[in-house]
N, C-alpha and C positions, 0 to 999 in steps of 0.2 A: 686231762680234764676236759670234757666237753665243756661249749663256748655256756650252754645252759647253767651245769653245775658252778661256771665261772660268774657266771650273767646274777646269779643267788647268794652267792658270797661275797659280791660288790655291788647289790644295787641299794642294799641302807647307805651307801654313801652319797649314791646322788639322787636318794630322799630327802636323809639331811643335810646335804647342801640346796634343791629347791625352798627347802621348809625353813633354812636358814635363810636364803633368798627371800621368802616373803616376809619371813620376821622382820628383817633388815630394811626392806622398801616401808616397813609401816612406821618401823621405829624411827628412822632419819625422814619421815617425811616424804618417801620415794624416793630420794637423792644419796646414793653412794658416790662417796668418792676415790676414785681410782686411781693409784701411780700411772703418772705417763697418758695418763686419757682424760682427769677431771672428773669431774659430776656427769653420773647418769641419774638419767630416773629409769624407776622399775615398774613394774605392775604387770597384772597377768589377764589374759584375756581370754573368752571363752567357755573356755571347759580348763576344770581345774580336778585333776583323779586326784585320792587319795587313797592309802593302801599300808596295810601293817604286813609286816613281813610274814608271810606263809597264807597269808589271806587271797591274793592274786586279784581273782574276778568278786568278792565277798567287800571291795573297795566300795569306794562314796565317790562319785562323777558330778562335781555341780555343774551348769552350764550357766552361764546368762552373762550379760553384757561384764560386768565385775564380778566373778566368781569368788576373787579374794575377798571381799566385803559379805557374803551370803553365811548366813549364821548357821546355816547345813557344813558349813567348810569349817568354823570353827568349832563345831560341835565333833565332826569326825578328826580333827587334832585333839580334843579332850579325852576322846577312846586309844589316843594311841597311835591315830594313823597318820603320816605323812605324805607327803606330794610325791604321786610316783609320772605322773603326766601333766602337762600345762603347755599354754602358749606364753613364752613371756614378752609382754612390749617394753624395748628400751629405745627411750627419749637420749639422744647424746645433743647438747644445743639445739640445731633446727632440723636433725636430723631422725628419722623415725622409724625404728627398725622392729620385726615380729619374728618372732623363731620359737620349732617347737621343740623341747625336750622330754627326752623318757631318762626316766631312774634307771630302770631296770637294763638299759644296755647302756647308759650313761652314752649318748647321741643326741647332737643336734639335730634338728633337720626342717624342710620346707619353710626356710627365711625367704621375709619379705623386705625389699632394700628400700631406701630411700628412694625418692622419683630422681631417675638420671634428669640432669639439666643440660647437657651438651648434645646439638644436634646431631655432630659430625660421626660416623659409623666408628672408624678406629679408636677415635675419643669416646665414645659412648662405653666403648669394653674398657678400654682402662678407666673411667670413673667408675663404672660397674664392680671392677673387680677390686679397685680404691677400696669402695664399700664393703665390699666383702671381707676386704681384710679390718678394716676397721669394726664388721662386726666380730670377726673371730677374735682382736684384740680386743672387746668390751668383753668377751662370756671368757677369755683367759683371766683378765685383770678379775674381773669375781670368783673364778675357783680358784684364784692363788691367793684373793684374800681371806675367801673361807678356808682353805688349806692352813694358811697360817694361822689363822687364829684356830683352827681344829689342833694342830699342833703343840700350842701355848698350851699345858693342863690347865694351869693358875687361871688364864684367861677364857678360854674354855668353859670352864666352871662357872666363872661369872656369866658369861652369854649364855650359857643353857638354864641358869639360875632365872634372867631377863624372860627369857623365852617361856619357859613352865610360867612367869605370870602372865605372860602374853596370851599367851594356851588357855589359861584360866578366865582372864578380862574376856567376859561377853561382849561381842561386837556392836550391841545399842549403846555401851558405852564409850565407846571412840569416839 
């Protein structure tokens, strides 16, 4: 199987994990909370793609300072589409981190870390790399909570129940 034909038969999953990602930042108020890490906050920033599966480039791109908030974004979940591209910013305490995600090859990429605060060279790479692992533990701790509740049918059901009204509530009313 070519990585393409592979890259097509797994990227509705990490559609519906960003799109569960933004459901979930609106719903809790942008605060998930996560085993072993606490509360993050969530929110996207940017440019927020949207895309129904076999659509590709026929997607919805919003841009602008909060793309999750733009009633073009909500309107292209009302057709059916989900997030196949985004920037997401996660707030961990005073820490502020940006990273981009694709669906479609389910990758992170081009993370922005917190400002190192150690002048010292050696120390600067290990609090750097601190960081880094602590971003890679904040985006594990979110796909192993959507995994599991993806897994839960019973549960499952209810959140997607959540969500289709979510989909539906126009954004002037939030």
């Amino acid at each position: 199987m070519s990585a393409n034909e592979n890259a097509d038969r797994t990227s509705w999953l990490g559609r519906e994990f960003l799109t569960w990602l933004w459901f979930e930042s609106e719903r809790n108020s942008t605060h998930i909370e996560l085993a072993d890490i606490g509360a993050v906050s969530i929110d996207f920033g940017q440019s927020l793609v949207l895309e129904a599966p076999g659509l590709g480039a026929d997607g919805n791109t919003v841009k602008s300072d909060a793309p999750a908030q733009a009633e073009e974004a909500r309107t292209a979940l009302r057709t059916g589409k989900k997030v196949a591209k985004t920037r997401i910013l996660i707030d961990h305490g005073e820490q502020h981190y940006e990273v981009s995600f694709s669906a479609e090859t389910f990758t992170f990429g081009s993370a922005k870390l917190p400002t190192v605060l150690t002048s010292v060279e050696d120390e600067r790479l290990d609090e750097r790399l601190a960081l880094f692992d602590r971003l890679e533990a904040i985006l594990d701790g979110l796909y192993v909570k959507f995994v599991r509740l993806r897994m839960d049918q019973a549960e499952w059901a209810s959140v997607r129940s959540d969500m289709h009204r979510w989909v539906l509530r126009s954004s002037d009313q939030d």
